[in-house]
C-alpha positions in Angstrom: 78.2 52.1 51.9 77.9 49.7 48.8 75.8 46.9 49.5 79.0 44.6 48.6 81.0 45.6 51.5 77.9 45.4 54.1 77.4 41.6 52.7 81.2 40.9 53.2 81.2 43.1 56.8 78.1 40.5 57.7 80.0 37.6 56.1 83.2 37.8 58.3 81.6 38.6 61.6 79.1 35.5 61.4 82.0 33.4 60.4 83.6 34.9 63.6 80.8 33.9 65.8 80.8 30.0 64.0 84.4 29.6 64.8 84.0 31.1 68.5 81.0 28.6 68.8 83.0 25.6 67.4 86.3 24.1 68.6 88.3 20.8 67.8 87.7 18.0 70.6 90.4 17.4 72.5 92.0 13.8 72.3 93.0 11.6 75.2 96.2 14.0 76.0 93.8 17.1 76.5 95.5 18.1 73.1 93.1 19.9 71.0 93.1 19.9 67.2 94.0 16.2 66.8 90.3 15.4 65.9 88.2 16.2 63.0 85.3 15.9 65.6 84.2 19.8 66.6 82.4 20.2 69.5 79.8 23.8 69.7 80.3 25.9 72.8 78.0 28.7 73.8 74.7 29.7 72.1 75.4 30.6 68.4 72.6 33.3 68.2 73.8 35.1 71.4 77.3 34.7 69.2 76.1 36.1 66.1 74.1 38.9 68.1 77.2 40.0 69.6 79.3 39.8 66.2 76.9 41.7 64.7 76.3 44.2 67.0 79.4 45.6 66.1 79.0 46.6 62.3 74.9 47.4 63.3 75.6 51.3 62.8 76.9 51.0 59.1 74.0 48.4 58.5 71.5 51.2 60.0 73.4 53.9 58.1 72.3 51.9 54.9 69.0 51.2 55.8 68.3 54.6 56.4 70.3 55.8 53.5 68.1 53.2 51.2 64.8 55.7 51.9 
């Protein structure tokens, strides 16, 4: 695999696990969105573990093919 499409396969999946981790505050009405405040939920490295977990085998693919 080209080391391009590795970095944009790690790219998207730890901007997956940022946007799982943060989410707009709710305002007054339990609306959420209406606020530029963002509130984290979760534990971003168990996040990024799991997002990563699931393009590990082309990243150990490359690794090994690097030898």
């Amino acid at each position: 695999l080209a080391p391009r499409v590795l970095a944009a396969a790690v790219s998207a999946a730890a901007r997956v696990a940022v946007e799982s981790w943060i989410h707009p505050a709710e305002d007054a009405e339990g609306q959420g969105g209406a606020s530029l405040l963002v509130v984290p939920n979760g534990s971003l490295p168990d996040l990024l573990r799991e997002a990563l977990a699931s393009i590990s085998p082309a990243l150990k693919a490359a690794d090994r093919a690097s030898f």
